[in-house]
C-alpha positions as CSV (number, residue, x, y, z in Angstrom):
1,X,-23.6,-0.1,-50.1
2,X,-20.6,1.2,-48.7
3,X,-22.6,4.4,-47.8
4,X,-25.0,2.2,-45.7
5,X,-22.2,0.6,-44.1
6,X,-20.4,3.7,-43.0
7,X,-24.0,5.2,-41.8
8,X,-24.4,2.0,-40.0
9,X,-21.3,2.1,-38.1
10,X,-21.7,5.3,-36.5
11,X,-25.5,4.6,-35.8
12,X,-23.5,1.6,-33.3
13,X,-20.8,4.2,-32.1
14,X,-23.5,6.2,-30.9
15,X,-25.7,3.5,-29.3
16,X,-22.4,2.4,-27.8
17,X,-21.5,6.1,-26.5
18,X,-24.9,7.1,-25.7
19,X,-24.9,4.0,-23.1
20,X,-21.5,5.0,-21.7
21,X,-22.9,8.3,-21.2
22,X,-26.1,7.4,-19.6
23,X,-24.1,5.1,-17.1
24,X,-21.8,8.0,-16.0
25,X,-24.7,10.7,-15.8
26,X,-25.4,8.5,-12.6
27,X,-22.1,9.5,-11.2
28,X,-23.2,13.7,-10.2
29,X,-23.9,15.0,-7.2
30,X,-27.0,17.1,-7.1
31,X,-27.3,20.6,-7.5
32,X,-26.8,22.8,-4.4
33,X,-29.6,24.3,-2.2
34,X,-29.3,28.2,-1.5
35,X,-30.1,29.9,1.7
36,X,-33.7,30.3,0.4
37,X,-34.1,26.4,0.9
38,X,-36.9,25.8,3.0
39,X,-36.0,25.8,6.6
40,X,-36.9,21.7,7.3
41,X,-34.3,21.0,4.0
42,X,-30.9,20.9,4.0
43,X,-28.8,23.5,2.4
44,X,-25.2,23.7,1.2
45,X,-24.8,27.5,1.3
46,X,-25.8,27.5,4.4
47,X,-23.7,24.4,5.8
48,X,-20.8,26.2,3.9
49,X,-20.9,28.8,6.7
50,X,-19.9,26.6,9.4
51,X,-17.1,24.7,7.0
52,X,-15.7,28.4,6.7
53,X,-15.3,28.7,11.1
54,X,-14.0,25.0,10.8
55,X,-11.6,25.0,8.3
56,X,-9.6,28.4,8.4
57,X,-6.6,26.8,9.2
58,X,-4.7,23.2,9.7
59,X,-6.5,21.7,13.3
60,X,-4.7,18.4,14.1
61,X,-5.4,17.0,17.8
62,X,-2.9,19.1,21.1
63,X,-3.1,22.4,18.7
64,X,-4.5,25.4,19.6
65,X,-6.5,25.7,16.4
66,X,-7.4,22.6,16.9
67,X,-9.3,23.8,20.5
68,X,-10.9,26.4,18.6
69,X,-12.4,24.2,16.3
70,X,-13.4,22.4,19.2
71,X,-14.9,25.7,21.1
72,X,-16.5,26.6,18.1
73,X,-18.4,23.0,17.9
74,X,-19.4,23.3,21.3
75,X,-20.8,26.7,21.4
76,X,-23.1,25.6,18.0
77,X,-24.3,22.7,19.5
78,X,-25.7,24.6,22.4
79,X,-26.9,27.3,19.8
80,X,-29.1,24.2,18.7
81,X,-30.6,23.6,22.2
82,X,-27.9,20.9,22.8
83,X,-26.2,19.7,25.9
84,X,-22.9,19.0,24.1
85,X,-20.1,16.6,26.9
86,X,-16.4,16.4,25.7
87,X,-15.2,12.8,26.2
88,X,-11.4,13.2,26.8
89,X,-8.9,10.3,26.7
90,X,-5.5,9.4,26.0
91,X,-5.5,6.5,23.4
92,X,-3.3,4.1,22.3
93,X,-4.3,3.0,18.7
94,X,-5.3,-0.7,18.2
95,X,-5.0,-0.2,14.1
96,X,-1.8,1.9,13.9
97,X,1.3,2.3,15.8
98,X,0.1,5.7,17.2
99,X,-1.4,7.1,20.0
100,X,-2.5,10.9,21.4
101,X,-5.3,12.7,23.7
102,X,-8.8,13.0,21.7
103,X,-11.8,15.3,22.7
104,X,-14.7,13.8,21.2
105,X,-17.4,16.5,21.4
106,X,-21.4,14.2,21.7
107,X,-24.9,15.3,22.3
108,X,-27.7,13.6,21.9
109,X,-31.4,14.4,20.6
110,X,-34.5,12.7,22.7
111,X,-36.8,11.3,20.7
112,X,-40.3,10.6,21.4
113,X,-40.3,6.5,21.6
114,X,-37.2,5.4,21.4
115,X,-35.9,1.9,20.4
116,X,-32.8,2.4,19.5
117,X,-30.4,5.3,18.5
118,X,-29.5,6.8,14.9
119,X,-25.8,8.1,15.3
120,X,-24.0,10.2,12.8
121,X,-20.5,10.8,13.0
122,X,-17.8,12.5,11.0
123,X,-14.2,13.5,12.6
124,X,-13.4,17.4,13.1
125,X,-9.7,17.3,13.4
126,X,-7.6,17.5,10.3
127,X,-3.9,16.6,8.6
128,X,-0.7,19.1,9.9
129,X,-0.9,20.2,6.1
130,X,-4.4,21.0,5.4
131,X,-7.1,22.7,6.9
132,X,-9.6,20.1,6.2
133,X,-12.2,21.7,4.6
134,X,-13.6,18.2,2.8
135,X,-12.1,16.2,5.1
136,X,-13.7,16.0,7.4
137,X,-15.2,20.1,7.8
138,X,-17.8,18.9,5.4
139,X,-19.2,16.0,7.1
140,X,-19.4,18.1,10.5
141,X,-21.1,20.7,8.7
142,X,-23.2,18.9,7.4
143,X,-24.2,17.3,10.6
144,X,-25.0,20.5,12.4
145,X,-27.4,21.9,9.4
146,X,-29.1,18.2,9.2
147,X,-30.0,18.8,13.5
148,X,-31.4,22.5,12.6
149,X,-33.5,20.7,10.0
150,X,-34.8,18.1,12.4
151,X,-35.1,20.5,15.0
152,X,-37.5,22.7,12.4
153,X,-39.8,19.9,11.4
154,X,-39.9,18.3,14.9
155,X,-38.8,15.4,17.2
156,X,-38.7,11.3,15.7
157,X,-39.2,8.8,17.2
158,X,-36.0,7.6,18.3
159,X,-33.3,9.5,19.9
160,X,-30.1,11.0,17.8
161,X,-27.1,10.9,18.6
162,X,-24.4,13.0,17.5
163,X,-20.7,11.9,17.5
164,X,-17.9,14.4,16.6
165,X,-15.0,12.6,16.5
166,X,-11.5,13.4,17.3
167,X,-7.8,12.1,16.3
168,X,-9.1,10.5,13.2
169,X,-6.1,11.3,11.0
170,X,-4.1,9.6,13.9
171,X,-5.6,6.6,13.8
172,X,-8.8,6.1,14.3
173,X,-8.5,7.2,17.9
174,X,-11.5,9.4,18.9
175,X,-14.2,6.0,17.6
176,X,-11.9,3.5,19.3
177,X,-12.5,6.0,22.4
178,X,-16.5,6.7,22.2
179,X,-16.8,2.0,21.8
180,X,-14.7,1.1,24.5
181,X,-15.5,3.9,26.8
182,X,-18.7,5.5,26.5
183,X,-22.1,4.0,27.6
184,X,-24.0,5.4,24.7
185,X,-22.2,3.0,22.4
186,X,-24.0,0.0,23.4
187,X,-27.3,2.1,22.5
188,X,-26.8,2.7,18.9
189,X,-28.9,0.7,16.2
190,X,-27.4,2.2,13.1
191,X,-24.6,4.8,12.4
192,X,-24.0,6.7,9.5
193,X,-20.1,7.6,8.7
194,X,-19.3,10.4,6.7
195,X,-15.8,11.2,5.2
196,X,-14.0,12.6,2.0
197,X,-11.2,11.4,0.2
198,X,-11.4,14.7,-2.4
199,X,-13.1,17.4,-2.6
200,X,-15.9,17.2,-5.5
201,X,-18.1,14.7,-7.0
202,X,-21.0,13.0,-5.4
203,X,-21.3,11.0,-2.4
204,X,-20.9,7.6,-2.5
205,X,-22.2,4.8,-0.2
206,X,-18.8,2.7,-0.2
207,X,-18.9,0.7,3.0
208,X,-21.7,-1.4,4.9
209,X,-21.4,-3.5,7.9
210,X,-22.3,-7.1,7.4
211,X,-26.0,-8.1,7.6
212,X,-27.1,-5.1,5.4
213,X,-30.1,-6.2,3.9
214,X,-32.1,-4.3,5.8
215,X,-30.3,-1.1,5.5
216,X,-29.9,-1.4,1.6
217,X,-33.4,-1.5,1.4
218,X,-34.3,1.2,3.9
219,X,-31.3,3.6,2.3
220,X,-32.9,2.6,-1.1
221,X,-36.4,4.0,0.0
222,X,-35.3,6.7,2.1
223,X,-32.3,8.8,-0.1
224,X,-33.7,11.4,-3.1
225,X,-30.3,10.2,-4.5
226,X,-28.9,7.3,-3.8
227,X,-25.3,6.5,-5.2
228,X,-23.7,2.7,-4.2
229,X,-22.8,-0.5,-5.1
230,X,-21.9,-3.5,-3.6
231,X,-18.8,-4.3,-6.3
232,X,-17.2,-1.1,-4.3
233,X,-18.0,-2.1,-0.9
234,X,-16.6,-6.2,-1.5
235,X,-13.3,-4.4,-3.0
236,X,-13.5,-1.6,-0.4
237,X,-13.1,-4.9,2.2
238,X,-9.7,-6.1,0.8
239,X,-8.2,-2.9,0.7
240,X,-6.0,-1.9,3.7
241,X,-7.7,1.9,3.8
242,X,-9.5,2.4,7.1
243,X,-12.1,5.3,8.5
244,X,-14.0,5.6,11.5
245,X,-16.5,3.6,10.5
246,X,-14.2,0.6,10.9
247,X,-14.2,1.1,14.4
248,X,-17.8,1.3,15.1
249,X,-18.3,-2.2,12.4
250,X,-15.5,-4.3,14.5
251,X,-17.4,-3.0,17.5
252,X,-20.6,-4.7,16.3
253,X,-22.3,-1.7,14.7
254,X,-25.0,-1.7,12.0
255,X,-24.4,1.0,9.4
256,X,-23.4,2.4,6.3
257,X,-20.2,4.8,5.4
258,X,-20.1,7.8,2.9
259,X,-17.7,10.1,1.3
260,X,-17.1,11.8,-1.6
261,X,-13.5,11.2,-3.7
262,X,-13.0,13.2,-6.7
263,X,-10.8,16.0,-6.9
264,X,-8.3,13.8,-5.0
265,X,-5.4,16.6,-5.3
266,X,-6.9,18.1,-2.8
267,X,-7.1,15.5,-0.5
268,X,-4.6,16.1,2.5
269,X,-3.2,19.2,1.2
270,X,-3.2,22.9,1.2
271,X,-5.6,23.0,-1.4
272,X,-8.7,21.6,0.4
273,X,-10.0,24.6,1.4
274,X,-13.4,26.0,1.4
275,X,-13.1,27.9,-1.8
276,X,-12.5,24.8,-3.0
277,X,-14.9,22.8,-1.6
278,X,-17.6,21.4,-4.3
279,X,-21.3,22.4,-2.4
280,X,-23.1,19.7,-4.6
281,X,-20.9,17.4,-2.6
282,X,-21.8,18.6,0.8
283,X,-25.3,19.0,-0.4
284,X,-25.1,15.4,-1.2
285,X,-23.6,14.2,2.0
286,X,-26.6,16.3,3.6
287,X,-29.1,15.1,1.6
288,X,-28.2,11.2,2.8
289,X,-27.8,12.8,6.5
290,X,-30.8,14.1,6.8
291,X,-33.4,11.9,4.6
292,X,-31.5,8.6,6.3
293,X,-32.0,10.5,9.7
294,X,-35.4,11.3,9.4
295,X,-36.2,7.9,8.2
296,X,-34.5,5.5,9.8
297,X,-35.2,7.9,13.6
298,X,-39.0,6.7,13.2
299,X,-38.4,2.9,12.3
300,X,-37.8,0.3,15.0
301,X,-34.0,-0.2,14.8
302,X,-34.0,-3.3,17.4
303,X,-33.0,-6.7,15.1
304,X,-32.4,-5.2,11.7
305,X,-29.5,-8.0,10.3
306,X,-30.4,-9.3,7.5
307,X,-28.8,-11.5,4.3
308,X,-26.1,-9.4,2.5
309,X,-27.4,-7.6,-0.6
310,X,-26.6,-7.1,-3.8
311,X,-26.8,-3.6,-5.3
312,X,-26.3,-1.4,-8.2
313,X,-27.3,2.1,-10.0
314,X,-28.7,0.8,-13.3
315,X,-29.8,4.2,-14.6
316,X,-29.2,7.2,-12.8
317,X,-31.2,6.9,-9.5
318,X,-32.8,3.6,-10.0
319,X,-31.2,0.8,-8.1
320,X,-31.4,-2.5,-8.6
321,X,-31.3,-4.7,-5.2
322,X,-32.0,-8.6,-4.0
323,X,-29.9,-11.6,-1.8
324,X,-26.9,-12.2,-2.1
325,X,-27.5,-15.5,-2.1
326,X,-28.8,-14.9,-5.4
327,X,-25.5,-14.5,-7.4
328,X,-24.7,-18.1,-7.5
329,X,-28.3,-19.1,-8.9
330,X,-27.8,-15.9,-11.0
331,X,-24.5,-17.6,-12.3
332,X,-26.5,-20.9,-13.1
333,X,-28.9,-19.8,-15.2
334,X,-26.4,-17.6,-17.2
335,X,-24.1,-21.1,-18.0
336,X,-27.3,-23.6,-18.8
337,X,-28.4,-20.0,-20.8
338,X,-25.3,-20.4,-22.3
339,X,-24.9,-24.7,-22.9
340,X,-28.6,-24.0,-24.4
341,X,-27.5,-21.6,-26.6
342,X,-24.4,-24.0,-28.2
343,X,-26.8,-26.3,-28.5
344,X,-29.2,-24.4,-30.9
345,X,-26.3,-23.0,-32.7
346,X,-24.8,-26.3,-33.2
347,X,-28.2,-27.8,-34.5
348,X,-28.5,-24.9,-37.0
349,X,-25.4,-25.6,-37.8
350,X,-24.3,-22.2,-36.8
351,X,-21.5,-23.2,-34.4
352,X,-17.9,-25.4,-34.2
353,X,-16.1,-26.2,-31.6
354,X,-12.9,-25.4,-33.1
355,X,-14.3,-22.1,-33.9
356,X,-15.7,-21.0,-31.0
357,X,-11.9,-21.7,-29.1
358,X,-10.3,-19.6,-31.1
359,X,-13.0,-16.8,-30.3
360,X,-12.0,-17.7,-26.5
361,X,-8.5,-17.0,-27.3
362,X,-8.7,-13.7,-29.8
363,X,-11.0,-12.3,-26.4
364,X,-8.0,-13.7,-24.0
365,X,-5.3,-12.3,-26.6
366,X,-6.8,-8.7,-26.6
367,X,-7.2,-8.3,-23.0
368,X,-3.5,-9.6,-22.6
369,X,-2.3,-7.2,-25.0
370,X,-4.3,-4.3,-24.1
371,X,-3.1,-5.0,-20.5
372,X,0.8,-5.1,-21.2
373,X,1.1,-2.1,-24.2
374,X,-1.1,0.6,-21.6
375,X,1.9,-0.8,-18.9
376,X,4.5,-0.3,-21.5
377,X,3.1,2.8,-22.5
378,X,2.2,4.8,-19.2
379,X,6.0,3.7,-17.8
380,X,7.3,5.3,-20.8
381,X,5.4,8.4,-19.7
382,X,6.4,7.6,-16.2
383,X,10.0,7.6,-17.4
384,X,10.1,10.8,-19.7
385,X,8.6,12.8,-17.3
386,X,9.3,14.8,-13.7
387,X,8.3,13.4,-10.8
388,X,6.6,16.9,-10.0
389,X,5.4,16.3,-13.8
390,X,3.9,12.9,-13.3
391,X,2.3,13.6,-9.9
392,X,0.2,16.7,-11.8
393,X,-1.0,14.3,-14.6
394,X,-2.2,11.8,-12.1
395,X,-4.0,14.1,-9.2
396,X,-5.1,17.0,-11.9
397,X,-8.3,15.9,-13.4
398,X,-7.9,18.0,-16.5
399,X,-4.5,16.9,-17.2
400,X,-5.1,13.3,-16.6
401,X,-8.1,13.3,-19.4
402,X,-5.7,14.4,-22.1
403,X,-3.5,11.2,-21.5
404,X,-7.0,9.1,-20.9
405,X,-7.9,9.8,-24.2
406,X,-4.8,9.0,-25.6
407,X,-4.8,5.8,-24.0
408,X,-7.7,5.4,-24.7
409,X,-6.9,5.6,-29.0
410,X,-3.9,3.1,-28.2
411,X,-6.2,0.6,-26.9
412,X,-8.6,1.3,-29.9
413,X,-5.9,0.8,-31.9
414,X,-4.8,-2.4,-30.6
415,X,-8.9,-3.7,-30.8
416,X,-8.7,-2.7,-34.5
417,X,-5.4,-4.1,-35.7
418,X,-6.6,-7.5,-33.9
419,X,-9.8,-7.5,-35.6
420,X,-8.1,-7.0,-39.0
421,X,-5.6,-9.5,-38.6
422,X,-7.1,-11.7,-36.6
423,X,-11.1,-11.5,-35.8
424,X,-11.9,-11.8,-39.3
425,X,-10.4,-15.5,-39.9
426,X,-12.8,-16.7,-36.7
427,X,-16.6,-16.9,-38.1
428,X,-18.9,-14.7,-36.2
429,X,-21.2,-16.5,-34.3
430,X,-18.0,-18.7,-33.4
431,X,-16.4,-15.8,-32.0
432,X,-19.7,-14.2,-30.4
433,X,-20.1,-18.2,-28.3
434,X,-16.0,-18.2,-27.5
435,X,-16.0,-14.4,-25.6
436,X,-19.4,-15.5,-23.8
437,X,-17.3,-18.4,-22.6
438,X,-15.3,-15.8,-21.2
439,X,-18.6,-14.0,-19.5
440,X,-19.6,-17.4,-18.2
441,X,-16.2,-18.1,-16.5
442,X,-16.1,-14.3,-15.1
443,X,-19.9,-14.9,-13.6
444,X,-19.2,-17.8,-12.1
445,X,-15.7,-17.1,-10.2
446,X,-17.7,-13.1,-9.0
447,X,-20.1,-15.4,-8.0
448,X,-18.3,-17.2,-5.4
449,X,-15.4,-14.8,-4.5
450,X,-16.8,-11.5,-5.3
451,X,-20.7,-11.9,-5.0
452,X,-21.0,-8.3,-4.8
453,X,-19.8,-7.6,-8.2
454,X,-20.7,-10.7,-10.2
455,X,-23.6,-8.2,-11.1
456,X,-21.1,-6.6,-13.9
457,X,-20.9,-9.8,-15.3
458,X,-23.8,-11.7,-15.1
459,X,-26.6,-9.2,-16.4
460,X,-24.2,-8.4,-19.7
461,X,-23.9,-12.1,-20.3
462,X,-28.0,-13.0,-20.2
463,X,-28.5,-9.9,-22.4
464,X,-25.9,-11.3,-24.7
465,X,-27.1,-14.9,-24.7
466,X,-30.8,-13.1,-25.4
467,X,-29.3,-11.3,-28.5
468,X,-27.1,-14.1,-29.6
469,X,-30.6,-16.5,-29.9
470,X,-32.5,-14.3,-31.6
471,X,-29.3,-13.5,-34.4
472,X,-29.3,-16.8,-35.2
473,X,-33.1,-16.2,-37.2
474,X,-31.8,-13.2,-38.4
475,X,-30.1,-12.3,-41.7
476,X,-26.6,-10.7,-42.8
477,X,-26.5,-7.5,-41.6
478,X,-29.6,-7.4,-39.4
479,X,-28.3,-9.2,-36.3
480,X,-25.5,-6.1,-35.8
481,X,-28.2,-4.3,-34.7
482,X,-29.7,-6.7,-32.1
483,X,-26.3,-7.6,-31.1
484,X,-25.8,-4.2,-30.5
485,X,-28.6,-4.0,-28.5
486,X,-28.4,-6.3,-26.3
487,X,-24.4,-5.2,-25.5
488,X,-26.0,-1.8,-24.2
489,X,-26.4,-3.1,-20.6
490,X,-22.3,-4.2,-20.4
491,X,-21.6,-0.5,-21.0
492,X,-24.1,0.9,-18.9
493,X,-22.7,-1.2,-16.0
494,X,-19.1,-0.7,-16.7
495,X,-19.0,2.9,-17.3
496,X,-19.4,4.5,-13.8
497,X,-17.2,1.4,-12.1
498,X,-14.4,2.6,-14.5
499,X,-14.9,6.2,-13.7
500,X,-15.0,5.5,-9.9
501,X,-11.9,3.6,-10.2
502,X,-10.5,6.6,-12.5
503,X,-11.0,8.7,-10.1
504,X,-10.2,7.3,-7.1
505,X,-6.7,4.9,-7.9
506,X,-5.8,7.7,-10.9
507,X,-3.9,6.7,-13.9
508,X,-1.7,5.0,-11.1
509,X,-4.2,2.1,-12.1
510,X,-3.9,2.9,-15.7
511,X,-2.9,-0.9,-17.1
512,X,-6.4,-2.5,-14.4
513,X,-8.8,0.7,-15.5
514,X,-7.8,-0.7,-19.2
515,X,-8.1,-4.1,-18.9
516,X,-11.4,-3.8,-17.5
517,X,-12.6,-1.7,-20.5
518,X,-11.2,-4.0,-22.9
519,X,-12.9,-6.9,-21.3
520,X,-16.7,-4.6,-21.6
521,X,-16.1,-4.1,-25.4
522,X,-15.0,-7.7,-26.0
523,X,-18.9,-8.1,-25.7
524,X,-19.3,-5.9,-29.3
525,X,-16.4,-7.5,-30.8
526,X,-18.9,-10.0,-32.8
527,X,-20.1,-6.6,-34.4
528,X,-16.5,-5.7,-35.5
529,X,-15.8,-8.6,-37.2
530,X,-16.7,-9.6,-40.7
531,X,-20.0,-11.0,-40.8
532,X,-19.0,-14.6,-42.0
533,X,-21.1,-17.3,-40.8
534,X,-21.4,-20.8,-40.9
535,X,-24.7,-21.2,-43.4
536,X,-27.9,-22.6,-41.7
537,X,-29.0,-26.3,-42.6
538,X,-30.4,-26.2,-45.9
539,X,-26.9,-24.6,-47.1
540,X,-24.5,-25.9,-44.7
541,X,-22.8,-28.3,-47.3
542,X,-22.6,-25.2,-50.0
543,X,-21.5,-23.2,-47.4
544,X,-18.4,-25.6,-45.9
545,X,-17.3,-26.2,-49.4
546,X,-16.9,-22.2,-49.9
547,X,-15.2,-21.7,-46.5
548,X,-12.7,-24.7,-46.5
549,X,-10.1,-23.1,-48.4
550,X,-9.7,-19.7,-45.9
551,X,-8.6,-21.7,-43.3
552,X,-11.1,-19.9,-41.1
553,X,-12.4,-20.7,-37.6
């Protein structure tokens, strides 16, 4: 018996890690296309070429590397067939307390019927202390191999334009320029943004402008790979970080922002350089470029607003989608799912009410916990340690996973002394209906503040409520397994948004990234705990009698 147990156990561990694994294989960029890539397909190698002209040395705006660069952008776009114009101005930022003389460099593409214009954009001066390769030599790279694709296959339908910014790292100054001064602004029906925050990892769609609907659905049907969710782009909102693309949304734009932000040690530094530059991340951010600009350039762009949407990667490339206005309903069903559910345990005589609050406060308890030992912990590290020191655990990846896993074991540790000491004296299904509670409470407030991310908590709870139901029929020892089960999906939903957040806050946000996995595995915590139930009908008196005397819940 003890055999089976033990064999059973780490059949669960590797349910539970295989669906932590499938949620972050979504989180890759794909693999690189050589100069042998067909000539109407985008290719890294050969978009790496032109981030090697751009980003040989720091180019920040009134440099003269900086009017190389510029030169050198100029002199490709006419290599293209282009008719590149320089828009020069002297701008006073409206979003910092800066100001400085851009050169945007814009052409434009003709199409054959146009109703209004795709724009991509991406900024080509850099930092004083980098040369920029990621940020943002990448996304103008990109841009120039995406127009020799088009130009390959042959002319859409609407016209393209292209939009290299300037004076970005000075505050958004070359965008502000291009909306309140050039004509060509009131003409675009949809811009795409691309940026870097890093210099690996795939590209994410992070930022939408209100309305998007529409372009969730079209970027859905359009990208090979497409990598967003709308939990990133609500939280992206109440974050004071700004790009471009903020400019071109507060100027009434339709559109949709990307960059890529792993390998963030990079990011503003000497060490984003071309050498260092991941090419599945530029052949990502080309990949998006050219499949959105090829698909979006032959659909009528005139009216496209629609009802914010609602949008996750459930596994790898698939993405779920629908309303926004869903969430709340969403929320609803999981609650009465969840009243329904008390109700069938309590007329099986599987559920009490005192019980099921002290489930609610063992899943409160070991979030709490979890959330001040990791702070403890990581400002002891903080405090034993170089600043030099502390800086390299946090931006070096490697370093960083050492102390993640070692986090990691303290906040196993702290699950497993709380389920000796105290999950075992609440009664399972008790505990299983007080940290749904929790779910339910979660679903609802996402709901209402945070629509785009009530997703995270909303599908885990109807799976659990599912599970929970059918556990009720089943005997000791059998419902693990359907508990189990029907957990999966909390995993596979939490996994990537912990590694995005890993990677783009660091262990900086050690004490949140921790809470947040504490709160997906109070979901398996019925599992963990001793499987002590109150007995169905027929036994219930038997059954009362025998568990009076623990003092159990």
């Amino acid at each position: 018996m003890k055999y089976m147990k033990w064999v059973t156990i780490g059949a669960i561990l590797m349910l539970i890690v295989g669906s932590i694994l499938l949620g972050l294989s979504q989180v890759q960029a794909p693999n690189a296309a050589d100069f042998n890539a067909p000539l109407d397909t985008f290719s890294a190698e050969r978009a790496m070429e032109k981030v090697e002209r751009i980003a040989q040395d720091p180019h920040p705006i009134m440099t003269d590397e900086h009017d190389k660069v510029r030169d050198y952008l100029i002199a490709e776009l006419e290599t293209l067939g282009l008719t590149p114009e320089v828009q020069w101005g002297m701008v006073n930022s409206k979003y910092y307390s800066s100001r400085g003389v851009v050169e945007n460099i814009i052409a434009r593409v003709p199409g054959a019927d146009n109703s209004k214009a795709v724009m991509i954009a991406a900024h080509y001066d850099s930092v004083i202390t980098s040369p920029g390769a990621a940020d943002d030599a990448s996304g103008i790279a990109a841009m120039l191999e995406t127009v020799r694709a088009i130009r390959e296959s042959g002319p859409l339908q609407n016209d393209l334009i292209l939009l290299m910014t300037d004076g970005e790292e000075m505050g958004l100054l070359g965008a502000q320029e291009f909306i309140q001064e050039h004509p060509w602004a009131k003409e675009v029906g949809v811009v795409l943004n691309f940026e870097a925050r890093g210099n690996q990892g795939p590209s994410f769609m992070f930022e939408t402008s209100d309305g998007n609907g529409w372009l969730i659905k079209e970027f859905i049907d359009a990208t090979p790979y497409p990598l967003a969710n709308s939990l990133l782009s609500d939280a992206y909102k109440l974050l004071p970080n700004d790009t471009d693309f903020t400019v071109f949304r507060d100027g009434g734009m339709a559109g949709l922002n990307f960059a890529f932000g792993m390998g963030l040690d990079a990011y503003h530094t000497v060490l984003d350089t071309s050498e260092n530059l991941d090419q599945g991340s530029l052949q990502h951010h080309g990949e998006y470029m050219l499949s959105l600009t090829r698909h979006l350039g032959n659909l009528n762009l005139i009216d496209i607003v629609e009802e914010d949407y609602i949008y996750f990667n459930a596994i790898r490339n698939w993405m779920v989608h629908y309303p926004q206005s869903w969430a709340i309903g969403l929320a609803i069903i999981g609650t009465f799912a969840y009243i329904i559910t008390l109700w069938h345990g309590m007329r099986r005589n599987q559920l009490r009410v005192k019980g099921m609050i002290g489930g609610f406060l063992v899943s409160l308890l070991s979030i709490a916990v979890v959330g001040m030992i990791i702070t403890l912990v990581w400002w002891g590290v903080q405090s034993v340690v170089s600043q030099d020191q502390y800086e390299h655990i946090v931006m070096d990846s490697s370093a960083s996973l050492l102390y993640l896993i070692g986090l990691f074991l303290v906040m196993a540790l702290i699950i497993y002394i709380l389920n000796r000491w105290v999950l075992r004296r609440v009664q399972t299904f008790n505990l299983w209906a007080g940290i749904l509670f929790l779910w339910v409470l979660f679903a609802i407030t996402t709901s209402i503040f945070l629509p785009g991310g009530s997703y995270l908590f909303v599908w885990p709870l109807l799976c659990s409520i599912i599970g929970f139901n059918v556990s009720f029929y089943l005997d000791k020892g059998q419902w693990r397994w359907v508990a189990t089960l029907f957990a999966l999906p909390a995993f596979l939903l939490f996994a990537p948004i912990c590694y995005i957040l890993l990677m783009m806050l660091t262990l900086n946000a050690a004490s949140v990234l921790f809470i947040l996995i504490t709160f997906a595995f109070t979901i398996i915590f019925p599992v963990l705990s001793s499987d002590r139930r109150v007995s169905n009908r027929a036994h219930v008196k038997k059954s009362y009698d025998y568990e009076k005397p623990s003092a159990g819940l």
